[in-house]
VMD Tcl script that draws the C-alpha trace (Angstrom):
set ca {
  {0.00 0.00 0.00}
  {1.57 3.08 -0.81}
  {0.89 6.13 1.25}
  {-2.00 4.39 3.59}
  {-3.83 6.28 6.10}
  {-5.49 5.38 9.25}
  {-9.10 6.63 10.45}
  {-9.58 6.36 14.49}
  {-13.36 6.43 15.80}
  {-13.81 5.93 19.52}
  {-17.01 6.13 21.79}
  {-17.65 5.76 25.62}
  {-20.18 3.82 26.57}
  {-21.22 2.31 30.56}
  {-19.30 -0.59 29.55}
  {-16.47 1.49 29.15}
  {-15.13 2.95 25.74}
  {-14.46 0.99 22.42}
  {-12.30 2.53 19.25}
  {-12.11 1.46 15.83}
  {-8.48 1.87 13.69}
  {-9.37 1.70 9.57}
  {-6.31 1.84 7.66}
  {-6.22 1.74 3.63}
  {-6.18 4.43 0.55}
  {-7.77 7.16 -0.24}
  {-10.30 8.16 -3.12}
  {-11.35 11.96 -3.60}
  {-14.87 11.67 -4.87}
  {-15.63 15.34 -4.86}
  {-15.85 15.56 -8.28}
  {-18.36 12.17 -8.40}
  {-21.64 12.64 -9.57}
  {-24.48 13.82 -7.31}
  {-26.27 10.22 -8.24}
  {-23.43 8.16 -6.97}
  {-23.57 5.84 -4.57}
  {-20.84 6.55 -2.44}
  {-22.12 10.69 -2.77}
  {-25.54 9.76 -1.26}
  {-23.99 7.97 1.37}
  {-21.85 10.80 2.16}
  {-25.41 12.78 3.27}
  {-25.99 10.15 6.11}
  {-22.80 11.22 7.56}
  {-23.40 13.45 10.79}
  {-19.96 15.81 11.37}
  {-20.90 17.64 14.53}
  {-18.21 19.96 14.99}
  {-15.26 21.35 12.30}
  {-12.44 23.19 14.12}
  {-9.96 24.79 12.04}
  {-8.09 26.47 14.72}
  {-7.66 30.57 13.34}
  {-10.16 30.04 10.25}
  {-13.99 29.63 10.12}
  {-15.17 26.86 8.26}
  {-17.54 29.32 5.55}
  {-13.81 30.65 4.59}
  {-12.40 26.87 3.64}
  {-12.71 25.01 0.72}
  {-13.32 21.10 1.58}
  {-12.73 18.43 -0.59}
  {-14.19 15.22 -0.38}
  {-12.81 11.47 -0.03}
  {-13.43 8.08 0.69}
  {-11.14 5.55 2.68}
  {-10.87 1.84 1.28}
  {-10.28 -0.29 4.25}
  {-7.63 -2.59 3.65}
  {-7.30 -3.47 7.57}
  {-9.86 -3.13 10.61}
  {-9.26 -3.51 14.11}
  {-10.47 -2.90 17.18}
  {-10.09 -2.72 20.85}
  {-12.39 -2.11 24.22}
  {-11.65 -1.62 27.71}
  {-12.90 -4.62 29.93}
  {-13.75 -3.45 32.95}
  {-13.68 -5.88 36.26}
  {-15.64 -6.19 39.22}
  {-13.81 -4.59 41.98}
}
mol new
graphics top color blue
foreach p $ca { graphics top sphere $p radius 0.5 }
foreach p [lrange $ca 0 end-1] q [lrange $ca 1 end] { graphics top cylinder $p $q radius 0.2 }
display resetview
């Protein structure tokens, strides 16, 4: 794989938290047609917060891509009765 990168994900729950590590290559699909699959399901996406430090986000221009797993894993804290 040349030049992978890795997406992290990572909730708390009362079981305590779990992550998720995808790592594979990148496809810009900003350029895709509206129609496309992989466009629609880039609507059901909730981003609740863009921070971009010294800039607001209406003065950025974003472009778009999808990440092709190659490799999934995963880890969760176990938490024991005390």
């Amino acid at each position: 794989m040349d030049n992978p990168v890795a997406f992290v994900t990572h909730e708390e729950t009362n079981d305590g938290w779990r992550s998720v590590v995808a790592t594979g290559q990148l496809t810009e699909v900003s350029d895709m047609p509206y129609d496309a699959t992989v466009v629609q399901a880039m609507w059901a996406v909730d981003i609740p917060e863009v921070d971009i430090f010294d800039r607001s986000p209406e003065d950025m221009q974003f472009r778009q891509f999808r990440l092709d797993p190659q490799k999934l894993t995963g880890r969760k804290e176990v938490k024991h009765d005390s």
